[in-house]
N, C-alpha and C positions, 0 to 999 in steps of 0.2 A: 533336479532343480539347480539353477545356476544363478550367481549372485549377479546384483548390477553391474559390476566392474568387469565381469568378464564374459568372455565371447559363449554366444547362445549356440554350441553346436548341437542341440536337440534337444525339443520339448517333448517327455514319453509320460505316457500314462498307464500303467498297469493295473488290475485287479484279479481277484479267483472268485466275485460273489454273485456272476452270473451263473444260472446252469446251463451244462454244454449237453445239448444230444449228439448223439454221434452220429443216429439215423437221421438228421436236419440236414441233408444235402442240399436241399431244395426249398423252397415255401409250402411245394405242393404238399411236402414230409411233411412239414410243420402242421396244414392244415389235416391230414390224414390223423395223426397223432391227438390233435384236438379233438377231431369227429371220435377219436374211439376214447378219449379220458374223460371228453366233459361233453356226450355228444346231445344233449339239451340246450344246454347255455348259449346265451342269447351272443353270436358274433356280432351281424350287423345290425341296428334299427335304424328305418329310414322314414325320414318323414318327407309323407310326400309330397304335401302342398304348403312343406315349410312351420307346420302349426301342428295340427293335431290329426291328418290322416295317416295313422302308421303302421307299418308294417316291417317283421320283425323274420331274421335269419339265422337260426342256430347252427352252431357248426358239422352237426351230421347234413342238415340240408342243404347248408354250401355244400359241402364235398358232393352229396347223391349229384345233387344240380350243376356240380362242374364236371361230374364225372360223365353223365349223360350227355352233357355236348362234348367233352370229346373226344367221347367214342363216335357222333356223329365228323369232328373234326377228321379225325383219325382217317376216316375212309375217302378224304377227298382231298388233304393235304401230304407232299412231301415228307421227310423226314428233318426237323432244323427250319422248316417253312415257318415265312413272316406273315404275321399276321396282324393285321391295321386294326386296332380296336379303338372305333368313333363312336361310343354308344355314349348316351347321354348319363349323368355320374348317377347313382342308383345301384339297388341290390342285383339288376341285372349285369352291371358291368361288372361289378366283382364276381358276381359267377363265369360271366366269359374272360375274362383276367385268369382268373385260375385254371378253365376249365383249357386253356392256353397254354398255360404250365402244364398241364397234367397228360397234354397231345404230345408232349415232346417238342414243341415251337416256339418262335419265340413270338413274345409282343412288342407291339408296335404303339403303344398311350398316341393320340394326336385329338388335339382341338377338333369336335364335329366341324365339318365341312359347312357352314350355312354362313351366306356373305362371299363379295367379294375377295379379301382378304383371306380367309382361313380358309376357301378353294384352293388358291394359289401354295398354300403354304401346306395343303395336306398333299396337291399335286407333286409338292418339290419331297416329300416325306416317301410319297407310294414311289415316287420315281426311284430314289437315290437308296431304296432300302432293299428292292425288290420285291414289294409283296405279295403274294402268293394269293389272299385272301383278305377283304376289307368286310369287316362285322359292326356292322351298322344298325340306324334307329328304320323302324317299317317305315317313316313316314319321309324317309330318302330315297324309296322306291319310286318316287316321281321322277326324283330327281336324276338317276341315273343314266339316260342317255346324257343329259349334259357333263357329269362329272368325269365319264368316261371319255367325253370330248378333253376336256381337262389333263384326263390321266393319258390318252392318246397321243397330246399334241408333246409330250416328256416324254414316255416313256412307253413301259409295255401294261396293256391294261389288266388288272388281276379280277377274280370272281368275284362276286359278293356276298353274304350273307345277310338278309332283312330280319331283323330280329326284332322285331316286337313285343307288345307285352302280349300277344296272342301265341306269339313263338314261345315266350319263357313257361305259357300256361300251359303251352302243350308241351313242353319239356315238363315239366311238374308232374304232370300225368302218368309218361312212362312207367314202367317198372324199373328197381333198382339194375345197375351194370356192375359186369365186374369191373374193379382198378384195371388198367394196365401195369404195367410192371412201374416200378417210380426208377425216378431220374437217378443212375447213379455214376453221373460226373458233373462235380461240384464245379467246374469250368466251362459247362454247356451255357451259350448264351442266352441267357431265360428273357432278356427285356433291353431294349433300342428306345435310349431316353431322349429324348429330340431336345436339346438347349433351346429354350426359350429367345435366342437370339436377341439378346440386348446389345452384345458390341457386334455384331454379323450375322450370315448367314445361319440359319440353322443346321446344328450337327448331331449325327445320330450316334450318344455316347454308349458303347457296348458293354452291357453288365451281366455278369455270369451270374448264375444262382449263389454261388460264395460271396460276391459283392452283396445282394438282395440278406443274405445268412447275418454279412457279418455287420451292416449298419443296423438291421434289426436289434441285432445284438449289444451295440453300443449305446443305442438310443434307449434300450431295456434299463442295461444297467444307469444309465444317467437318470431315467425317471424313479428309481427307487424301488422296493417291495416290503416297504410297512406297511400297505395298503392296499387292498384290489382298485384298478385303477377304472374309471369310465371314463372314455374319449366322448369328444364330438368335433366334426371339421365338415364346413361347409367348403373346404379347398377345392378346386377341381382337379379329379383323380388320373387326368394326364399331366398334371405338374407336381416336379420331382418331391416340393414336400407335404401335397393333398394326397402323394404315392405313397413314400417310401416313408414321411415322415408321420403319416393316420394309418391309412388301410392297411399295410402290410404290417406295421409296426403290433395293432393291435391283436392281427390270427399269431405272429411271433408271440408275443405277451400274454396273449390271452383272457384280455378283455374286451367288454362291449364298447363299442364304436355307433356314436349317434349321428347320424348322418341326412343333409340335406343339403340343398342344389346353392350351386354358386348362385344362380339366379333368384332364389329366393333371398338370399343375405341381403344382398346389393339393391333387391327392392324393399326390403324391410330389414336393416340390420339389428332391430330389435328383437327377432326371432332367432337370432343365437343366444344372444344373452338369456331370452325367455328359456330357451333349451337347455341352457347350462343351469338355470335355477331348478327349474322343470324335473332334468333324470338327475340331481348332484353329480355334476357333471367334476371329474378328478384334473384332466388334461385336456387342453384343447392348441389350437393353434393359430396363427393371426398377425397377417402381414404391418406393419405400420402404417398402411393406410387405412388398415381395416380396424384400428383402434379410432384411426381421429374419425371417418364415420359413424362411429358409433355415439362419440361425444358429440359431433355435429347433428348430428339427425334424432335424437333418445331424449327424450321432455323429461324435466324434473321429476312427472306425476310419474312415468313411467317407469324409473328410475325407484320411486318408493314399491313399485309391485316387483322387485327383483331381490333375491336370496345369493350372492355368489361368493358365497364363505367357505363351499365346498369346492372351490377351485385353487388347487394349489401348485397348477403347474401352467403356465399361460408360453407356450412359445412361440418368440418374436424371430422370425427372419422371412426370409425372401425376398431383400430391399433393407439398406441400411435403416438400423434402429437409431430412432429421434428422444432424446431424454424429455423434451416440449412433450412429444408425445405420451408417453410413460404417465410424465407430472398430471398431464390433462385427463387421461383415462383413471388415472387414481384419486383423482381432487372429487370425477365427476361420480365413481360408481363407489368409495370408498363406503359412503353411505347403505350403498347394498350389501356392505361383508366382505369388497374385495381385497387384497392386502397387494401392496407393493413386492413380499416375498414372492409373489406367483409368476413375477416374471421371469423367464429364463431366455435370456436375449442369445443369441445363436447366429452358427456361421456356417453355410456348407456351400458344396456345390454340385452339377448332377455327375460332373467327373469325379465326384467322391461318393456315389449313389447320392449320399446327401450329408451328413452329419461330419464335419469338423469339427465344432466346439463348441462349447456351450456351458453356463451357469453350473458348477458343480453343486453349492451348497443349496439346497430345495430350499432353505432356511433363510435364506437371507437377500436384504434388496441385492441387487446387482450392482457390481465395484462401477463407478463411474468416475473420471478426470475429469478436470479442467485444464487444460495445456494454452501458453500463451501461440497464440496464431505467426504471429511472425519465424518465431522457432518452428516451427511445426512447416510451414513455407519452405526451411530451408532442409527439412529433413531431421529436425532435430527436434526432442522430445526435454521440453520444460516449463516446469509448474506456471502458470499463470497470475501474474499480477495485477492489482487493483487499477492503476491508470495503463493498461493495454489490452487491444484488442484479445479476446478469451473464443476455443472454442471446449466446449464439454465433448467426450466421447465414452459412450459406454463401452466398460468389458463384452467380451463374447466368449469369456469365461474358459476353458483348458481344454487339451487337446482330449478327443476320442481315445476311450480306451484302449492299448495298445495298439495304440498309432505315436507315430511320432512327425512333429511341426519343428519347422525353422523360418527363419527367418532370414532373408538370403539376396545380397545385393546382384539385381536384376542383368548388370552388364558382366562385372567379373564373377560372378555365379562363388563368390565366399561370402562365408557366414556375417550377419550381422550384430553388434552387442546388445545388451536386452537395451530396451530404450531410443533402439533407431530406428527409420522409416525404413524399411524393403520389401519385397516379394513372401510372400507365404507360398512356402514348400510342402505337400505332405505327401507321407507315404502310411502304407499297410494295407489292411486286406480288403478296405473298404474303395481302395482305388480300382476306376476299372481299366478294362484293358486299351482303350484308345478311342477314338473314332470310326467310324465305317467308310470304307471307300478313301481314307484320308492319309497315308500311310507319314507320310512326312510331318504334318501337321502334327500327329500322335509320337512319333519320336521326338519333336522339338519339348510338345505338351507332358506326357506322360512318362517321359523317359530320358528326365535330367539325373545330373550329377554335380555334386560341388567339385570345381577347378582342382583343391587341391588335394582332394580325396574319392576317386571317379568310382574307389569298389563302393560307395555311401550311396544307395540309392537303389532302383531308380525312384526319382521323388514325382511327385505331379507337380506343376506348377501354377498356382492359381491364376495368375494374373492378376490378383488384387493385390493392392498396400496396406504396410499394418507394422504393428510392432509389438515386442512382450514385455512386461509390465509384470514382476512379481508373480509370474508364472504364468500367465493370462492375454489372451490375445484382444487387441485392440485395432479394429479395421480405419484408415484411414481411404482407402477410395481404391479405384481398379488406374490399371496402369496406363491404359489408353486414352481414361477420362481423366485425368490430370493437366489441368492448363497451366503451363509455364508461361511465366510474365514479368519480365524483366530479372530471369535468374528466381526464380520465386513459384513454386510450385502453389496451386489453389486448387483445392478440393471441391470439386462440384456440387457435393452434397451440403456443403458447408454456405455457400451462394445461394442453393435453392430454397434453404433455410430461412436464409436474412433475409428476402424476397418474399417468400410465402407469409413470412410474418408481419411485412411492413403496412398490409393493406387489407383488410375484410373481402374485397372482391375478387381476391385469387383465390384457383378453386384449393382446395387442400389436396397433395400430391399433384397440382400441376405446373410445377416449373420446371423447366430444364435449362442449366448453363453449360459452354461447351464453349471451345476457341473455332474462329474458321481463319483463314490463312489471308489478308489482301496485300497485296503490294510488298508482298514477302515480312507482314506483318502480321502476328497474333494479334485476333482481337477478340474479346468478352461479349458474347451473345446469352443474351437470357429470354429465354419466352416462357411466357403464362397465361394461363389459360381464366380467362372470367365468366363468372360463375353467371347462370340464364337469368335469375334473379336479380342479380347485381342492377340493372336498367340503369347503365351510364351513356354519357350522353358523352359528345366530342372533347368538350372543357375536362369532364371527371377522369375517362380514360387518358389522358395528358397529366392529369392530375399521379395516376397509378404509376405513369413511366417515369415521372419524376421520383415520385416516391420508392419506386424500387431503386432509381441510379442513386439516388439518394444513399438508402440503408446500406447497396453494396459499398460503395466507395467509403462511407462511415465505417464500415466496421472492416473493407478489407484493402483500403487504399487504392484500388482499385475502381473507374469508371468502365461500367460496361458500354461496348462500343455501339449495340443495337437493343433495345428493351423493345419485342414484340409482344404484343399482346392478342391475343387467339380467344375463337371460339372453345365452346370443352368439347373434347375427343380431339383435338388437333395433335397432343405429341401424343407420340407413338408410345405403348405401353408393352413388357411382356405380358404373360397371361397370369402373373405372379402380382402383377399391379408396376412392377420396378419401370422406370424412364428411361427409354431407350433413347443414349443423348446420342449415336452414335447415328441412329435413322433420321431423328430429328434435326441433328445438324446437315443432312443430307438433303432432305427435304427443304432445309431455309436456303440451303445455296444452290437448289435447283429452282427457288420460289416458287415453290408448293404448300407451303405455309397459309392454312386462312388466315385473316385478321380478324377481329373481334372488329362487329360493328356499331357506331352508337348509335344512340337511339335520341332521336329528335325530342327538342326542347316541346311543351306544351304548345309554345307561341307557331316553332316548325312545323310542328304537326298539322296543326290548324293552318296553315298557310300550302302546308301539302296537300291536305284534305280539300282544301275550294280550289286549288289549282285543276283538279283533275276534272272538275265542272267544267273550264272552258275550253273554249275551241282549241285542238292542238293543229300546228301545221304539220 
């Protein structure tokens, strides 16, 4: 621990009150060890149609069931062979997940192929990975001469496996198998975590089974053990924390994990809530969009049919956390039991499998500031006053167990003192080894050193902004998405804020701001997306672009140079919910961008509507 006055050369955390197995090489150990200590107990329950059809997996029948595919893997895969697991989230994909692990291969997590888009992005995934074998839903069986057109026109095309719920029932069937022998080099690549690509390309980050060991490990000891824990996460289980930070965390831990489709949340997001009142639900998880829907969409009356007193661990990341948000989610469900403590606001990334930092005390709200903004522009970290511009930012609370964070200025690569803007540095065992196919990239990323101390490391480098605070890490924005303007650094997140807020008709989580370059000038683009509802007409939608140039320049001196306003789905989203301003500004300056259209006046309408009576030439 270092005082304010002096320089932060490392944030470390140690404890001894996890247990270590020593047979835990791998996941595969961890679930083998399950199957034979508690082999009743209920690992996964899933529900299937989001409500009440469930169906329930203990961890003897995981293990039989990943062990019986494969030994089917086994005789038609390589040795280290990749394998593309697109099945849809369900107790079958954690059986082929493991059953993955337990062939000696490694996995492949990627968004089902269904859409233009997530074609394109599984093609560039099977190309650049080599996979060997793509294990899929039966009902892709159509689709495969196209996909393979897809995978053809990249690369080399790999086998497939149709896995249906007619396959998993005739796997059920079989007779028990023997194990194979388990994994014993904790350095074998178990999983190829594809980045969500918010500022680029998608990269396939390589995690050994000790990476998969050791953030299991930390997220354990973070959640506590005065109490057996039950999960639920409706996340989907190719992103890094509906992976690393529900399903794997829970066969590590050792308790049940209630589980249902991202597509049911997103159509009823009162069906988590129901589920967490439902099984007393202990831990769960939940992006900050996925709080203000819940406030957006969730009636008063509903709201009295909910119990969530039994939740005391709620964790916030995948997308910078909003204290608006927080306020609103607790104003609104307060009344059902929930408490402000359960929030555990968090920081990771998939080049850290997952878990940086997060909320130590289970007890207590989360440390939040209020910093005046001008300072905060300049790089500099101070209290906020009454007549100036104010932004709040929450903690994301201390570094991972025996890991260690700095904080570390981005050009001359030294330390920064607690209190100032720079780069977040970490290291330990939860970093993984680089990129695939990347080799340069992964040296520059995974394999820094501070200037004047080059044996210190190697660190990872986030690429995000932030600074420490009394021992605590406080995210201020990533370092690409920082708009400089006039000598004056502006945080994007802080823009989409004052925007989102200014008007009823922006959808929630959809603005994006970003600089584009004219005339060898920065300028301030914001687009937002309006909600279908909204039914604004030419005058209102004028009315919203006012109103946003308005609040930004109010609150940050600042006129933004374009306020577009869009249909919803226009900015580009990861699969995590976060704003990908880096595509989004890619697409305004290639004017690809829709616009949001109004909608005619009564008087127009009626004057369209007889038009179309008369003769046209």
């Amino acid at each position: 621990m270092t005082s304010s006055s002096s320089i932060s050369t490392a944030v470390s955390a140690t404890t001894a009150t996890a247990p270590v197995h020593a047979q835990d090489v791998d996941m595969d150990a961890v679930l083998r060890r399950r199957a034979t200590a508690t082999p009743d107990e209920v690992a996964m329950r899933f529900l299937r149609n989001g409500e009440d059809d469930v169906v329930d997996l203990t961890y003897r029948q995981l293990d039989q069931r990943a062990a019986r595919l494969a030994h089917q893997l086994r005789q038609q895969l390589t040795p280290g062979a990749r394998v593309l697991l697109v099945l849809e989230p369900g107790l079958n994909y954690v059986t082929a997940l493991f059953a993955i692990f337990k062939a000696g291969a490694t996995a492949v997590p990627s968004f089902p192929p269904v859409g233009t888009r997530a074609v394109s992005r599984f093609a560039s995934i099977c190309n650049d990975c080599g996979a060997e074998l793509v294990i899929a839903e039966g009902s892709l069986r159509a689709s495969e001469e196209r996909l393979n057109a897809a995978l053809s026109a990249q690369g080399k095309v790999p086998a497939w496996l149709f896995a249906g719920a007619d396959f998993f029932e005739a796997l059920d069937a079989q007779p028990e198998v023997a194990q194979g022998a388990p994994n014993a080099d904790p350095e074998f690549p178990a999983l190829l975590q594809y980045t969500s690509g918010s500022t680029g390309d998608p990269k396939g980050v390589i995690l050994s089974a000790a990476n998969l060991i050791s953030n299991s490990r930390v997220l354990d000891i973070r959640m506590g053990t005065a109490e057996k824990h039950v999960g639920f996460t409706w996340l989907p289980p190719y992103h890094d924390m509906g992976l690393m930070g529900a399903l794997l965390l829970s066969v590590y831990s050792g308790f049940t994990l209630v589980m249902m489709t991202p597509a049911h949340f997103v159509q009823r997001p009162l069906r988590w809530l129901k589920g967490l009142s439902k099984y007393r639900v202990t831990s769960s998880v939940g992006p900050n969009f996925a709080l203000d829907l819940c406030v957006d969409t969730i009636t008063d009356e509903e709201v009295d049919g909910l119990d969530l007193s039994s939740l005391k661990l709620l964790f916030c990341g995948a997308e910078p956390v909003r204290q608006a948000t927080l306020d609103r989610f607790a104003e609104k469900f307060g009344p059902a039991g929930f408490s402000s403590t359960a929030y555990v606001p968090c920081y990771g990334l998939a080049e850290a499998t997952l878990f940086i930092s997060g909320k130590a005390d289970c007890n207590a709200v989360p440390h939040r500031i209020l910093l005046d903004q001008a300072s905060l522009a300049a790089g500099v970290i101070a209290p906020a006053t009454l007549d100036a511009p104010a932004t709040a930012i929450i903690s994301c609370g201390t570094v991972a167990t025996d890991h260690v964070m700095m904080i570390v200025d981005p050009e001359t690569r030294e330390p920064m003192p607690e209190g100032t803007v720079g780069e977040i540095w970490f290291k330990g065992a939860s970093v993984a080894r680089g990129y695939l196919n990347k080799p340069e990239v992964s040296d520059e990323v995974f394999r820094a050193h501070l200037a004047r101390d080059p044996q210190d490391g190697p660190y990872l480098r986030t690429g995000d902004l932030g600074f420490m605070m009394d021992g605590e890490l406080y995210i201020t924005g990533r370092i690409k998405d920082v708009i400089i303007f006039a000598g004056r650094n502006l945080y994007p997140q802080d823009i989409e804020a004052v925007a989102q807020a200014c008007h009823p008709a922006i959808r929630t989580n959809g603005v994006a701001a970003f600089a584009v370059t004219r005339d060898d000038k920065e300028h301030l683009v914001v687009v937002a997306e309006i909600l279908r509802s909204a039914k604004l007409n030419a005058e209102d939608l004028e009315n919203v672009e006012d109103a946003i140039a308005a609040a930004i320049t109010l609150s940050h001196g600042v006129a933004p140079h374009t306020v577009h306003l869009a249909p919803v789905s226009t900015i580009p989203l990861t699969t995590s919910g976060k704003v990908r301003r880096s595509a989004c500004r890619d697409a305004f300056n290639a004017g690809a961008l829709a616009l949001a259209k109004p909608r005619p006046t009564p008087a127009a309408a009626a004057e369209a509507d007889t038009s179309t009576l008369l003769p046209q030439e």
